[in-house]
N, C-alpha and C positions, 0 to 999 in steps of 0.2 A: 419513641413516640412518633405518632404519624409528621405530626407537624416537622419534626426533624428533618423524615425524611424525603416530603417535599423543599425546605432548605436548602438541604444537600444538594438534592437534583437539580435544582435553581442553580446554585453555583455550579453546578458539572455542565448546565446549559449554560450561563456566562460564560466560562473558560471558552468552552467551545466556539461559543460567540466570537469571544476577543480573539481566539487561534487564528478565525478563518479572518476578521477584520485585519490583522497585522500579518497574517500567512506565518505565525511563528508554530508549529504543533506544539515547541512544547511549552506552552502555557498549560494547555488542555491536556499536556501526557501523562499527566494521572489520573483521570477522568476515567471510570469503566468505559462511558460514552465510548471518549475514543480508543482504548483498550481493546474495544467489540468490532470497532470501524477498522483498525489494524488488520484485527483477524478474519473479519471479513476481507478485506484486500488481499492478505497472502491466502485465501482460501481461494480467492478468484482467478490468483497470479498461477496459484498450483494446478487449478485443475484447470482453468480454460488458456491460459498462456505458455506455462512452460512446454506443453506438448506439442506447441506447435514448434516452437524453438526447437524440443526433440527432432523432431521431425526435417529439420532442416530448413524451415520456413524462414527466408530471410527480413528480423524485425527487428528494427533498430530501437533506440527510446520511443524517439518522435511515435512512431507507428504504435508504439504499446500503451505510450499516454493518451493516444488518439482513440486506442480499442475502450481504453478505462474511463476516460471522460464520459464516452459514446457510453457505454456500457452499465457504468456504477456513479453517476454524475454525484450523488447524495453524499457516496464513501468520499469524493475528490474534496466536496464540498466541506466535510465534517473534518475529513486532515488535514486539509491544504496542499498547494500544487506542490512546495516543497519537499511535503513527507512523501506523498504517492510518487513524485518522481526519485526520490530516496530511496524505497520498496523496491522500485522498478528497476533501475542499479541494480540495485541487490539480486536480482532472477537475474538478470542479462548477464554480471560475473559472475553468480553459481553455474549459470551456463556453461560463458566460456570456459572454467575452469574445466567443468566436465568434456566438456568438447574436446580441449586440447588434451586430456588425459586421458581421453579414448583413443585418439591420434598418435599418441606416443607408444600405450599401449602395444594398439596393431600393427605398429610399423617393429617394436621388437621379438 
């Protein structure tokens, strides 16, 4: 029934509410909400960030939570600084690992 499923969304907004009030994601980490806001982030990490890292672009965290704040303020908002800086980890050692494995690579 309709009324349900404004209910539901109500509480998928509270969660979310309460995430970004206490910075905890995962109150909200079953929410589609932020299920959506995740995959937006790693869509953004993939296409507009890790290429530059490709590329040899020197970015540290700081500089990539600085791009994503600037960039996606809403996503930062809806996960909280803890997750997006979580995500963002997560690209910087998929990085390196690739890095250093190209590196070993071509040196054998």
């Amino acid at each position: 029934p309709n009324w349900y499923l404004k209910h539901h969304q109500g509480l998928e907004y509270l969660n979310m509410a309460m995430a970004q009030v206490t910075d905890n994601p995962a109150i909200a980490d079953g929410s589609s909400i932020h299920q959506e806001a995740k995959q937006q982030l790693h869509s953004y990490l993939r296409t507009n960030i890790q290429p530059l890292l490709n590329s040899g672009k020197p970015l540290d965290l700081n500089d990539i939570l600085h791009r994503v704040n600037i960039r996606k303020p809403k996503l930062v908002q809806q996960l909280g600084k803890q997750q997006v800086q979580h995500m963002v980890q997560g690209i910087l050692s998929v990085n390196n690992l690739e890095m250093n494995g190209n590196n070993i690579v071509g040196r054998l």
